[in-house]
Each structure stands twice: as C-alpha cells, then as structure tokens.
C-alpha positions in Angstrom: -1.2 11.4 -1.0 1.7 12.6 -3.4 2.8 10.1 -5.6 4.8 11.5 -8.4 7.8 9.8 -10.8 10.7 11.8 -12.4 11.2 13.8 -9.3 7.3 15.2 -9.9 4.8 15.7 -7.0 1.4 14.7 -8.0 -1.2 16.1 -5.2 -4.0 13.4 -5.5 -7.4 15.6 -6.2 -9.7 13.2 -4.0 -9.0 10.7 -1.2 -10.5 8.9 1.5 -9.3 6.0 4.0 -11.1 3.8 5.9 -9.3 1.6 8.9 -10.3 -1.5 10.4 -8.9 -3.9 13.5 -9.3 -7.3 14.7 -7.7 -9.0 17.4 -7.0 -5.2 19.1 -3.5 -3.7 19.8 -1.6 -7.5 18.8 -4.1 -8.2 16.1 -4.1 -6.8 12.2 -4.6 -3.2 11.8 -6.0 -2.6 8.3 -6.4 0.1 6.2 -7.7 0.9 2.8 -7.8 4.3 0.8 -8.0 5.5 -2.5 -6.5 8.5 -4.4 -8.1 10.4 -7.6 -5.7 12.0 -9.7 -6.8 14.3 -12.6 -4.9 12.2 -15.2 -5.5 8.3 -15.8 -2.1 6.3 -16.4 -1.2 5.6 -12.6 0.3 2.4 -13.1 3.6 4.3 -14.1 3.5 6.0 -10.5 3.0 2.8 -9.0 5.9 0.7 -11.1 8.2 4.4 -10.0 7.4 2.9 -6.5 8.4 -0.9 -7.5 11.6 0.6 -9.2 12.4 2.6 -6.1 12.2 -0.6 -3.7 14.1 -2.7 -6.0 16.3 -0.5 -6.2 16.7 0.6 -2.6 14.6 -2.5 -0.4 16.4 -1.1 3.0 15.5 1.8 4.8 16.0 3.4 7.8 12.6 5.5 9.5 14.3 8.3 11.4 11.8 10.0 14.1 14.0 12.4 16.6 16.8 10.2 18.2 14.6 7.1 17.2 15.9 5.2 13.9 13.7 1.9 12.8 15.1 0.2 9.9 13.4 -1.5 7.6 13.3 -4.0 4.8 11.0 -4.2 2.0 10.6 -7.4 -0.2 8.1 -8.3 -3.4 4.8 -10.4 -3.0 3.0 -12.4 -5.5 0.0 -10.7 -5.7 -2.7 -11.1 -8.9 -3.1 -8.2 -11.0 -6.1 -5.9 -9.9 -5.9 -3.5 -12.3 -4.0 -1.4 -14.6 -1.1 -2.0 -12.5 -0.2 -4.0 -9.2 2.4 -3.8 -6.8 2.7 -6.0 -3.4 5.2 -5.8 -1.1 6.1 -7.2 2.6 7.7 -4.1 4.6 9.5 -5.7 8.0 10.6 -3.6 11.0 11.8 -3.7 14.7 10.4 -1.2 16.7 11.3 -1.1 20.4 12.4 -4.7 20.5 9.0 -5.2 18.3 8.6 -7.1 15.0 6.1 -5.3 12.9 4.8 -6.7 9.3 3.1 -4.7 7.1 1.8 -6.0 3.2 1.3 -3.7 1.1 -0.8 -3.5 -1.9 -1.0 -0.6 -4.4 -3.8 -1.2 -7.2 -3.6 1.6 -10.4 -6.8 1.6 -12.4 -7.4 4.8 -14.4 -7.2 7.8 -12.9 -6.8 6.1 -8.8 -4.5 4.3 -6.9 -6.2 2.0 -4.5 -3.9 0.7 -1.4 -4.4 -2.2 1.2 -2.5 -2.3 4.0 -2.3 -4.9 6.8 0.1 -4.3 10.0 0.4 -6.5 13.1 3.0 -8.6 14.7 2.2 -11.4 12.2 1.0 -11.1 8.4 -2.4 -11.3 7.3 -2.7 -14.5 5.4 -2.4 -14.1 1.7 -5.7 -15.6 0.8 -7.1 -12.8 3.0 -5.4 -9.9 1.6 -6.6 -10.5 -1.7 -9.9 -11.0 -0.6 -10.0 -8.0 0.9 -8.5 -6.3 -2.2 -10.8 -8.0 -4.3 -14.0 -6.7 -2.4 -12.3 -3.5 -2.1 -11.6 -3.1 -6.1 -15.3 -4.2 -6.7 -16.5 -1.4 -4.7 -14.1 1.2 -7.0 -15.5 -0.6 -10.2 -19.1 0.1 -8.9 -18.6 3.8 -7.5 -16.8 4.8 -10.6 -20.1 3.4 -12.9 -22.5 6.0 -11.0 
C-alpha cells in the first residue's frame, strides 16, 4: 500500500487484491493485487525493496510478547516488466514452518505482487504461470 524509497511514503492512488486457496488450511494460500501510483517509474521502489533485503535478509515480526523471525532470500524469477523482484521469505511460527514467494512486478505507473504461503512452496513453474496470466490481465485492463 505505501511503498516509497529515500525515506518517502508513496500512498498508492488505486488498489485491489484478490485471494485464492487450494488444498485448504495446509495447502497454498495465494494472493495477487495491484497498486496505481500517480507517477510511472516504480521499478526504483521495487529495487529500494531488493536493496533493503540484501541489505538486511533477517528479520524479526514482533506481535505483543510473540516474535517470529524471519529470513528472506532471492529467486530467479523472469523479468515481467519494468522491474522484477522475487524472493523466498521463511518463518517458524508456533513450531510451524511457513514459506512464502514473493513476487513484485513494476510496469509503469503499478506494482503488481504474487504471493504464495503454505507449509511448502508453490512450485516455480506455477508461480510464474500465475504471474504470467496475472501480468496479461494488467496489459489488457490498462489498453481499455
């Protein structure tokens, strides 16, 4: 929703998610949205956010008395846009691993992101699939 560089919070104009499951509570959770931003040039917000996981690919999600770390590390992931960043983020949660991949897609004025949770990645092939339709669907919606 804010995605800003330089210390900068950019409130996206437009956004809408979308969810989808399979296999129920042990299966993939997945989720896609997309942000509008009034200025094109987004791939600069999304390489802030590969800068700031290089730089810092351990983190600790702090929730009351409840602390999850975390650990964050690059995919290879085609370029679907202006800009592409992929990442695997790994936590234990109440004795729990959880895998989420991550993919953040800058074309013009949006960042598109794909996100797949569950106890066990989403195959690769899959993800990009699924980014792939996703990105078509943007390319279409932003002709009309």
């Amino acid at each position: 929703d804010q995605l800003g560089s330089k210390n900068q919070n950019v409130k996206a104009e437009r956004k809408a998610k979308v969810s989808f499951e399979q296999g129920g509570m042990l299966g993939v959770q997945f989720e896609e949205e997309i942000a509008s931003f009034a200025d094109d040039g987004q791939g600069d917000k999304v390489q802030a956010v590969a800068q700031a996981l290089s730089d810092c690919p351990k983190l600790t999600i702090v929730d009351g008395s409840d602390r999850t770390p975390m650990t964050m590390t690059g995919l290879s992931f085609p370029n679907l846009g202006d800009q592409t960043l992929a990442f695997r983020a790994t936590a234990r949660a109440e004795g729990v691993d959880v895998v989420l991949d991550v993919v953040f897609v800058a074309v013009g004025h949006n960042i598109v992101s794909f996100t797949a949770a569950g106890l066990q990645p989403m195959s690769g092939t899959d993800l990009e699939a699924v980014a792939r339709t996703g990105m078509s669907k943007v390319a279409v919606a932003a002709k009309s």
